[in-house]
C-alpha positions as CSV (number, residue, x, y, z in Angstrom):
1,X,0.0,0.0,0.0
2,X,1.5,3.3,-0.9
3,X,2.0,6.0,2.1
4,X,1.6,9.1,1.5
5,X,2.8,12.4,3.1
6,X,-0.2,14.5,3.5
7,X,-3.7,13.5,3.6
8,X,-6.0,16.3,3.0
9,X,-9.9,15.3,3.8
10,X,-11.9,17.8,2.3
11,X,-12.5,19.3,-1.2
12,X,-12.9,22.9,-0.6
13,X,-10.7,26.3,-1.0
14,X,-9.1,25.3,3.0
15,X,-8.3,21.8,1.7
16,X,-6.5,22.9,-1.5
17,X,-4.7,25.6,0.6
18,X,-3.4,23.4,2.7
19,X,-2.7,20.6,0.1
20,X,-1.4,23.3,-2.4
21,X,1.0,24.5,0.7
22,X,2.5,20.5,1.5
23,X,3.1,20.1,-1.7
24,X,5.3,22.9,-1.8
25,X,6.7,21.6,1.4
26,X,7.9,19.0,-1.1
27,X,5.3,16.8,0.0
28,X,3.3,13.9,-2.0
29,X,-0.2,14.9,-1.3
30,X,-3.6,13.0,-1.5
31,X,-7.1,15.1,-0.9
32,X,-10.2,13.2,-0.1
33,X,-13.5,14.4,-1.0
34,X,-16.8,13.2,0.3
35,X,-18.8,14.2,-2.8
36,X,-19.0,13.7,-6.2
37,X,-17.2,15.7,-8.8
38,X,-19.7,17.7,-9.9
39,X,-20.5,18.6,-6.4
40,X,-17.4,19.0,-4.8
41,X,-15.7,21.9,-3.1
42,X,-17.8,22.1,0.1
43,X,-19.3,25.1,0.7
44,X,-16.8,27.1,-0.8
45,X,-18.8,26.3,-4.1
46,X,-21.5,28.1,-2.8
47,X,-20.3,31.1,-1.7
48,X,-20.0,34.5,-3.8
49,X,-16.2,34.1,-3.3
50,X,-15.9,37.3,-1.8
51,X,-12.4,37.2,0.9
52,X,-11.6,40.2,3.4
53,X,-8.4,41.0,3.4
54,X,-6.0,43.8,4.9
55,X,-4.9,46.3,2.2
56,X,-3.7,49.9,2.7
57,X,-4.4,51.4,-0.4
58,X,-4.9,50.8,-4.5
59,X,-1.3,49.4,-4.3
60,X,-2.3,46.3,-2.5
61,X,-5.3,46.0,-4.2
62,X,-3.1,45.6,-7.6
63,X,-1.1,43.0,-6.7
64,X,-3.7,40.7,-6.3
65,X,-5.7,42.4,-9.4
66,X,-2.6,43.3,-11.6
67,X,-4.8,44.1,-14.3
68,X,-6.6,46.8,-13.0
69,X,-6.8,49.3,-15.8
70,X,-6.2,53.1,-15.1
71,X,-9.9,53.5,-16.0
72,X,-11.0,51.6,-13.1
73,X,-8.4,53.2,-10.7
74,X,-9.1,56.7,-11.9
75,X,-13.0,55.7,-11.4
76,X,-12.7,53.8,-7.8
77,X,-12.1,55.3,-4.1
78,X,-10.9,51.7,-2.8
79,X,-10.2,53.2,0.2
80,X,-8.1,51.2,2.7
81,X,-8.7,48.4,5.1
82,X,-6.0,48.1,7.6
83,X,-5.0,45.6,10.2
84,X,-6.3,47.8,13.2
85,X,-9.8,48.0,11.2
86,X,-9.6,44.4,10.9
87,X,-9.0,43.4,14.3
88,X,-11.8,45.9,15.4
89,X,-14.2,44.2,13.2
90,X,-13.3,40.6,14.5
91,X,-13.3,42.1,18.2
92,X,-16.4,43.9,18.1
93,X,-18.6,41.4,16.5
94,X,-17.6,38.5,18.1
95,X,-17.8,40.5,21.2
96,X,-14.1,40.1,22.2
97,X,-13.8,36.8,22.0
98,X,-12.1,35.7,19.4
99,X,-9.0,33.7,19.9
100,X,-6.4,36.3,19.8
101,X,-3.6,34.6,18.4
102,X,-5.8,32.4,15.9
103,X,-7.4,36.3,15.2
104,X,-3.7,37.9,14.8
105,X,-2.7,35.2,12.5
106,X,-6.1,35.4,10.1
107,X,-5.6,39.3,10.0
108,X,-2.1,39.7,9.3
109,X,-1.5,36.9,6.8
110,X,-4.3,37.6,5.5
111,X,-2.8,39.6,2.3
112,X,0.5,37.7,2.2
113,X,-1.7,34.9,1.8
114,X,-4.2,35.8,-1.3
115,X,-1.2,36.9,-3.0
116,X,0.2,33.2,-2.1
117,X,-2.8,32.3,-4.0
118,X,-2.6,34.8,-6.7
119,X,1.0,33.3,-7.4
120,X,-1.0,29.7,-7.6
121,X,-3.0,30.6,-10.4
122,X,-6.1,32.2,-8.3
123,X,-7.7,34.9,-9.7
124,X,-9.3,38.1,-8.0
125,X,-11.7,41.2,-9.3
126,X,-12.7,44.1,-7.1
127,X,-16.2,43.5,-6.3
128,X,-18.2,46.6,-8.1
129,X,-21.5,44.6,-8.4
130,X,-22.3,44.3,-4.3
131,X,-19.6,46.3,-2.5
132,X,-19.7,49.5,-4.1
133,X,-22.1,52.3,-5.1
134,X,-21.4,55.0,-7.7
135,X,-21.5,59.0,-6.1
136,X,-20.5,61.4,-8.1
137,X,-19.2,59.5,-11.2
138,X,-16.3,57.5,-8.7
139,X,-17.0,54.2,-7.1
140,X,-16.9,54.0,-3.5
141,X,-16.2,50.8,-1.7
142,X,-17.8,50.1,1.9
143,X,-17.8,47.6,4.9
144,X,-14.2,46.8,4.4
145,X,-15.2,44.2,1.7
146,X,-13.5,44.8,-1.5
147,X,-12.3,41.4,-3.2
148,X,-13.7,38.3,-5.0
149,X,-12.5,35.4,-6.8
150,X,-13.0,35.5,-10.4
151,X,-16.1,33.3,-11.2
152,X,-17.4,33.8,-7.4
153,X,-17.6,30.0,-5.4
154,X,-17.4,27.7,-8.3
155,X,-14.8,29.7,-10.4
156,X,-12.9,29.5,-7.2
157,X,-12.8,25.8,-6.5
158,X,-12.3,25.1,-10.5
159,X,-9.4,27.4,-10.2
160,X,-7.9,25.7,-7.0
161,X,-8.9,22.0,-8.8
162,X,-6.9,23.2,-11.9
163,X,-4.0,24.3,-9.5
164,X,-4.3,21.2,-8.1
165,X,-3.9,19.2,-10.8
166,X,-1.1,21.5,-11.9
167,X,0.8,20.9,-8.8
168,X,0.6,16.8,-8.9
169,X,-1.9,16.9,-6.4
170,X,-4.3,13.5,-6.2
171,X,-7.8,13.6,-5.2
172,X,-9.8,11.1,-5.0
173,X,-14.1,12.0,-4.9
174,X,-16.7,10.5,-3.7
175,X,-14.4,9.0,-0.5
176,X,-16.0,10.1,2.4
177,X,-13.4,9.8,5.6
178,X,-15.1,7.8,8.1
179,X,-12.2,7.7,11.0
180,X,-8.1,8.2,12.0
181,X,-6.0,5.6,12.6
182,X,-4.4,6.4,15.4
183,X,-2.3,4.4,17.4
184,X,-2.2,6.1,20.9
185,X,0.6,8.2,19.9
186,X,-0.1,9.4,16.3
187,X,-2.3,9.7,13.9
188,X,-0.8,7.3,10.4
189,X,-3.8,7.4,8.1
190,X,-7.3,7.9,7.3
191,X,-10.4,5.2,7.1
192,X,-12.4,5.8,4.4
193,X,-15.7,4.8,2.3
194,X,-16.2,4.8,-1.2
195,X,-19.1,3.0,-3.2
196,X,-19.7,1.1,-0.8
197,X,-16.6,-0.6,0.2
198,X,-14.4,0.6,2.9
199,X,-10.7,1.0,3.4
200,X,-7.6,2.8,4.3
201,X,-4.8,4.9,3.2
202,X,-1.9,5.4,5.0
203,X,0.1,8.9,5.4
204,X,2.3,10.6,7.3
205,X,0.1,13.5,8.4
206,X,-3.5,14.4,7.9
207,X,-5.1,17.9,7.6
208,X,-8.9,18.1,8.4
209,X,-10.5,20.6,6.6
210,X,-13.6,18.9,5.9
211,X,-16.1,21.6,7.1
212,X,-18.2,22.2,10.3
213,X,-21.6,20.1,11.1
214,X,-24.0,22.6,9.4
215,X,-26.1,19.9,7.4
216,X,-26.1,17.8,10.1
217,X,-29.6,18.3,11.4
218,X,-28.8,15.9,15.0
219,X,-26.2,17.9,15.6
220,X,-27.3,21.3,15.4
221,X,-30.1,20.6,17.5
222,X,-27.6,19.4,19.9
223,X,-25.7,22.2,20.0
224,X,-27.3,24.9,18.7
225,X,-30.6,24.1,20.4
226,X,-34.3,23.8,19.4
227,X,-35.5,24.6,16.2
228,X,-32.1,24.2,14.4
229,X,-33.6,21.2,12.8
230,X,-35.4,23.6,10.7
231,X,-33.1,25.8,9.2
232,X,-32.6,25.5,5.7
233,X,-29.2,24.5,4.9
234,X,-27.2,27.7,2.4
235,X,-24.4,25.2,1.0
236,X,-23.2,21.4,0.6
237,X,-25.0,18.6,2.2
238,X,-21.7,16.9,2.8
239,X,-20.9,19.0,5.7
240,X,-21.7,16.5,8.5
241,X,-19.4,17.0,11.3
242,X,-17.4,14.1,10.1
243,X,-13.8,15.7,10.6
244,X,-14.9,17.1,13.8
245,X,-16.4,13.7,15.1
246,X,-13.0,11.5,14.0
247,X,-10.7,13.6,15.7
248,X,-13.0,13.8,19.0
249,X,-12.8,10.3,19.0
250,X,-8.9,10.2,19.3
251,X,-9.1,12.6,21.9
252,X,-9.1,15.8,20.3
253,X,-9.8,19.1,22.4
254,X,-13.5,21.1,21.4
255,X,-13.2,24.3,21.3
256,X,-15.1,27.4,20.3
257,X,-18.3,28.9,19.9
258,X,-20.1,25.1,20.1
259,X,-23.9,26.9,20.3
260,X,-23.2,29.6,17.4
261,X,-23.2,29.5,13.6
262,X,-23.4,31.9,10.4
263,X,-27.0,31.9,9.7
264,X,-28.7,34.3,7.0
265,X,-32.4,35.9,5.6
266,X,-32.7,33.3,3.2
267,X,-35.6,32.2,0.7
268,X,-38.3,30.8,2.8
269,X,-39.0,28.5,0.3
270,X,-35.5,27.2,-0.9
271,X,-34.6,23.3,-0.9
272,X,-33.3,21.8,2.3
273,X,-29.9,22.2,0.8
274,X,-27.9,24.2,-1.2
275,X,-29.1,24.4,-4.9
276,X,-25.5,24.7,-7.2
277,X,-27.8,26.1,-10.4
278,X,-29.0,29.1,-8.2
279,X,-25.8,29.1,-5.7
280,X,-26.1,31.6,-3.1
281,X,-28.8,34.0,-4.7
282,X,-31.3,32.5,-2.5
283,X,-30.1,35.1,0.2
284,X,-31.6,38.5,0.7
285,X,-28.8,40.5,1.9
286,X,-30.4,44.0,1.1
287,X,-32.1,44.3,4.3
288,X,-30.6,47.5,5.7
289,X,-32.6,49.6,3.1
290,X,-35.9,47.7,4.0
291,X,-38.1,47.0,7.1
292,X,-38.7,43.2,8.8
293,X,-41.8,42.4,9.9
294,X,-43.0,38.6,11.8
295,X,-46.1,37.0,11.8
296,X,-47.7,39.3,14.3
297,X,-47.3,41.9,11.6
298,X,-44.2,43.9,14.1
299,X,-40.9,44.9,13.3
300,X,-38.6,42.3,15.5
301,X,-34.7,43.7,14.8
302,X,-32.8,46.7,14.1
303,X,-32.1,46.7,10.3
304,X,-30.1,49.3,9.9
305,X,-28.1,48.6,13.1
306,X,-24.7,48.3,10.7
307,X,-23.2,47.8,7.6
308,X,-25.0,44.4,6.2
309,X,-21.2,42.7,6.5
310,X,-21.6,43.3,10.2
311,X,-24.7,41.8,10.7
312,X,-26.3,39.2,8.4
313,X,-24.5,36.3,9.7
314,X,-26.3,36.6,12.9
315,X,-30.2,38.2,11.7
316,X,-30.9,34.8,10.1
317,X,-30.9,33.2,14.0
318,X,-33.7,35.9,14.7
319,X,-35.9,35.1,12.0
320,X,-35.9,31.4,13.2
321,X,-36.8,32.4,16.6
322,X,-39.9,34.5,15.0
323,X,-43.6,32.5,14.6
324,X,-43.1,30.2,12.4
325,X,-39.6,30.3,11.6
326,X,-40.0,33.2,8.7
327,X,-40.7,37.2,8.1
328,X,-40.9,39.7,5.5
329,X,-38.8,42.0,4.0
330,X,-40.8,45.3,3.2
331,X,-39.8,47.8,0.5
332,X,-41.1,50.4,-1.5
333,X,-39.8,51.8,-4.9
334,X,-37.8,54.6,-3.4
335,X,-35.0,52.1,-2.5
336,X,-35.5,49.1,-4.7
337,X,-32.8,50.5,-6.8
338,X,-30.4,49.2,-4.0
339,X,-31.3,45.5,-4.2
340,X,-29.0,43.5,-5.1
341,X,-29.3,41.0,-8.0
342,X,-30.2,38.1,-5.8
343,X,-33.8,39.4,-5.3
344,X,-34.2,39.5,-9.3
345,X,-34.3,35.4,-9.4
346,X,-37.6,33.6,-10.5
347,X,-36.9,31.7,-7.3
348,X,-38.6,34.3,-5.3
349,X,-41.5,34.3,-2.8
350,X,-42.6,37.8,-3.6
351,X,-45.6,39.8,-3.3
352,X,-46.5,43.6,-4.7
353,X,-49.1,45.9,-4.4
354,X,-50.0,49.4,-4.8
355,X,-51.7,50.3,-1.2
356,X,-50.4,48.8,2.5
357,X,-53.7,47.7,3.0
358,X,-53.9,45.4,-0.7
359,X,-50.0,44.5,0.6
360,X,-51.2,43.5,4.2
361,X,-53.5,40.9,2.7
362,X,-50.9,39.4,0.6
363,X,-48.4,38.7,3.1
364,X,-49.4,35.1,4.0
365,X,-49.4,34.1,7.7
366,X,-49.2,38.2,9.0
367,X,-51.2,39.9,11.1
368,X,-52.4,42.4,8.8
369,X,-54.4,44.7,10.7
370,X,-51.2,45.4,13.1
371,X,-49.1,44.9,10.1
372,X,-50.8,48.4,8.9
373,X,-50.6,49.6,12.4
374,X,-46.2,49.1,12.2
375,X,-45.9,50.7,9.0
376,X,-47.7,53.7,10.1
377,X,-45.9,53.7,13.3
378,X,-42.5,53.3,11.4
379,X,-43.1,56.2,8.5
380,X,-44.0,58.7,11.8
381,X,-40.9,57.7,13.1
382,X,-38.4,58.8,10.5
383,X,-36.6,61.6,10.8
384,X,-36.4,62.7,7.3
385,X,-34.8,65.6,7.9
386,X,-31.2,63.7,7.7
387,X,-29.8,63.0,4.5
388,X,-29.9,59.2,3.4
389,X,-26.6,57.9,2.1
390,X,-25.9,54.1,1.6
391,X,-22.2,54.7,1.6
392,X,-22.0,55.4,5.2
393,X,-23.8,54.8,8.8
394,X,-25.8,58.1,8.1
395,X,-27.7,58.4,11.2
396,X,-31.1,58.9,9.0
397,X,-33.3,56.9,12.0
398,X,-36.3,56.5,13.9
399,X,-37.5,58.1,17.3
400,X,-40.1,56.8,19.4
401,X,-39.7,53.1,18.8
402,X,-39.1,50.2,20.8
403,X,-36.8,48.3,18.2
404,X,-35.1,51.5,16.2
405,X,-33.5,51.5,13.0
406,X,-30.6,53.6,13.5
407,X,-29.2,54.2,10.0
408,X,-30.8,54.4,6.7
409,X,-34.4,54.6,7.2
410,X,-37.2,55.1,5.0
411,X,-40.9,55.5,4.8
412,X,-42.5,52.8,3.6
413,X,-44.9,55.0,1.2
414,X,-44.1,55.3,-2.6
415,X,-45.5,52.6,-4.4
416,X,-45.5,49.6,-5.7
417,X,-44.7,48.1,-2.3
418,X,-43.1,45.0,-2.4
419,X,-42.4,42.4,0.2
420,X,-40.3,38.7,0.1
421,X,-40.3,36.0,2.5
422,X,-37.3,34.7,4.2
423,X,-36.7,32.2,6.4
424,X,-33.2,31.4,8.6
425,X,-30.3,29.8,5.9
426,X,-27.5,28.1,8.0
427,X,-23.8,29.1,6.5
428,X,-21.4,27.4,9.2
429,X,-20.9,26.3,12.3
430,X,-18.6,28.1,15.1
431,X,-17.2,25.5,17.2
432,X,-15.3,22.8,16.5
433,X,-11.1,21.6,17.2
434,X,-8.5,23.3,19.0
435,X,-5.3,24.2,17.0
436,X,-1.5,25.1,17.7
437,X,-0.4,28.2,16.3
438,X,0.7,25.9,13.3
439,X,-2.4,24.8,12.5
440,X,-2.0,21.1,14.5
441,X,-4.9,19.7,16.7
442,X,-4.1,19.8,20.4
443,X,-5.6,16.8,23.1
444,X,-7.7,17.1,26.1
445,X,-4.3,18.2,27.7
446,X,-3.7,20.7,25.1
447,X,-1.0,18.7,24.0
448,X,-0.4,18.7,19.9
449,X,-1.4,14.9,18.3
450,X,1.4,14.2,16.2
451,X,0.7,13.7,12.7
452,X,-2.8,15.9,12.6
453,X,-3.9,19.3,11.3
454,X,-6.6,21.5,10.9
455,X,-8.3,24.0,9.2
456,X,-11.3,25.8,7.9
457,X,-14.7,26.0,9.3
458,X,-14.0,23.0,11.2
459,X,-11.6,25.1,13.2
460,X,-12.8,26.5,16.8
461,X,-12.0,29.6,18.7
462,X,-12.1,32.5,15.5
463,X,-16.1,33.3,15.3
464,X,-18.3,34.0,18.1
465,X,-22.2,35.2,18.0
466,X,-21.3,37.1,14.9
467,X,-18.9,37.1,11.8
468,X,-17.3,39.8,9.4
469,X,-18.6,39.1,5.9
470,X,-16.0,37.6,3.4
471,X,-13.9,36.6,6.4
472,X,-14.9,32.0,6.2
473,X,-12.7,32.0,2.6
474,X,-9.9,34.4,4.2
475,X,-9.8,32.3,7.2
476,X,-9.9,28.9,4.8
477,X,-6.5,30.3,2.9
478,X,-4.8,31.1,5.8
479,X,-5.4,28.2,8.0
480,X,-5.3,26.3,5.2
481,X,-2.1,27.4,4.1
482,X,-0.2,27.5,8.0
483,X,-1.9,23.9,8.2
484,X,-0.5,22.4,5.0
485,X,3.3,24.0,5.3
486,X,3.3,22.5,8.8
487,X,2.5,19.1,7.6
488,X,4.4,19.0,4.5
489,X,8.1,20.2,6.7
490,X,7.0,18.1,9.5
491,X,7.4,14.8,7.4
492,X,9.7,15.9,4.6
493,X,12.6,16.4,7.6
């Protein structure tokens, strides 16, 4: 039986990372992936590919787009997005308390390491479509999010798979990893099922990066708590916990935010799982320019509380504590110009009218009587006397009201009115394995297992309550990256 030096499990952009970074440890490298072909990449195939990363001005920004034309400089304020910005971000929404050495190695390789990628053949575009808006002819980019992968999810794991293949890298699909061999002292190997028949493969070191437990519906009622059973799942099905369960069972240490996830407005009527021909345009990410209203016909959350970066990984959690799991989003045509295209898809449960009152009927399973009562409440509310501006927090808010909406507030008045139903949509878990700084998986004593890595979501300790948008795929890279150079020197010397 051959023996390899790294074995990767997992198919997505941490896996490659880490099996593109053995490999030029000089290590032979084997990745596993649970799903098929034309399903692999875990959830990194259904993401919009978008990565936060640490820049401090149009310089950085060009070496990971080098063929930025003077046009789009000349026409785009990129701004900057600096390491103390970044570490504020990851402090305040995860309420301090993130790891802070897992936090300071995310934000400050977080550049060295897309341009690590950029010199692997990956391929970034500033992200006009959903980061920017256009004032005063020049492009103005917001909420620290300003880079995607060329082709979004999918054009990012095809470009990692091409790497892959470029770099001599095996991988093996449809092998689901279904336990370590261990043998008290290290870990030597993987178990593993395919078609049916089971096996092993032998290695030197394995890197996890398999994803959290998200599509696991046990397990995030377990942890996560009632009603988790119900949330539609935003990406691959293949995301079972498996990773996290082997290395538990060796005596791996748990660690993190084991009760929180990423969880998003999503379409109330998607599939149970992630659909790859509509990808991630069943989200509603627009919010901050609308109202939310639950079954009872009331507002229930702050919309306009921050930037959408800053607080749609959380929002989807409220709309599955809400009656029956769902709510509305409430617009009117002033700001329809600032949905995004996601809310343009014939997947849509959407309803329009021309009055509140014809819209109140319409909006199945709402109180409509006190659904008329909020909106009227709402519009007196405004203080319309402060300049709207989507660029920034602009302050434009309500007084009076018990939940506020503290930036970018509209009445609900000029019709056509319309409103779309959204349910929660589960991104990825929080907790999961404790890691060295070198990305290796640490025992109930918190001493490192020889022979065993991690990375990506399957990682603990980085996200709490909340999570920067973009920051999963930056996170991915560089764990991914630490976790596979590790490896690949530890059994090459």
């Amino acid at each position: 039986m051959k023996e390899w030096d790294v074995i990767v499990v997992g198919g997505g952009n941490a896996a490659y990372c880490a099996a593109l970074a053995a490999r030029e440890a000089g290590a032979s490298v084997l990745m596993l992936e649970a799903a098929p072909e034309d399903e692999s990449g875990g959830n990194s195939r259904f993401t919009a590919g978008a990565m936060r990363v640490v820049y401090n001005g149009v310089d950085d920004i060009r070496s990971l787009v080098p063929d930025l034309s003077p046009a789009e400089i000349d026409s785009t304020d990129f701004g900057t997005y600096t390491q103390d910005q970044f570490f504020d971000d990851m402090a305040r929404v995860t309420q301090f308390r993130t790891d802070p050495n897992l936090c300071e190695a995310l934000v400050t390789k977080s550049l060295p390491a897309l341009i690590w990628m950029r010199e692997k053949g990956i391929r970034f575009v500033p992200i006009y479509g959903r980061q920017a808006f256009k004032i005063e002819g020049r492009f103005k980019f917001w909420g620290g999010l300003t880079i995607e992968s060329v082709g979004g999810g999918p054009g990012l794991v095809d470009m990692l798979a091409a790497s892959g293949r470029k770099h001599g890298i095996e991988i093996r699909y449809g092998t689901r990893a279904t336990g370590l061999i261990h043998d008290g002292a290290r870990v030597s190997g993987v178990r593993f099922a395919s078609l049916g028949e089971t096996g092993e493969v032998k290695g030197r070191a394995v890197v996890l990066a398999c994803g959290g437990f998200e599509a696991n519906a046990e397990w995030r009622t377990r942890y996560l708590g009632p009603g988790w059973d119900l949330a539609k799942v935003r990406g691959t099905r293949y995301n079972n916990g498996e990773g996290i369960r082997m290395a538990l069972a060796i005596g791996a240490s748990p660690y993190g935010n084991w009760s929180g996830c990423h969880a998003v407005q999503w379409e109330m009527n998607a599939p149970e799982f992630g659909d790859l021909a509509v990808g991630d345009q069943f989200q509603k990410h627009s919010y901050p320019f609308a109202v939310l209203v639950n079954a009872t016909g009331k507002r229930f959350v702050d919309e306009g509380a921050d930037f959408r970066n800053y607080t749609y990984a959380k929002y989807g959690r409220l709309v599955l504590e809400q009656p029956g799991q769902f709510a509305w989003q409430i617009w009117d045509k002033k700001t329809k110009h600032l949905q995004r295209d996601e809310y343009n898809i014939r997947q849509c449960t959407k309803v329009t009218a021309n009055t509140i009152g014809e819209l109140a009927r319409k909006l199945d399973g709402v109180n409509a009587e006190q659904f008329v009562k909020t909106i009227a409440e709402y519009n007196a509310a405004v203080r319309t006397d402060i300049p709207f501006n989507p660029n920034v927090k602009d302050g434009r808010r309500t007084e009076g009201l018990t939940i506020p909406k503290s930036n970018w507030a509209n009445t609900i008045d000029a019709p056509p009115f319309e409103a779309y139903a959204v349910t929660c949509g589960i991104t990825f878990t929080f907790g999961g394995l404790r890691i060295t700084d070198d990305g290796q998986v640490v025992d109930l004593d918190y001493r490192a297992i020889p022979g065993l890595y991690a990375a990506g979501e399957l990682v603990g300790g980085i996200f709490y309550f909340n999570y920067p948008g973009g920051t999963g795929l930056t996170s991915g890279s560089v764990f991914g990256r630490i976790a596979g150079t590790a490896a690949g020197k530890a059994v090459r010397h």
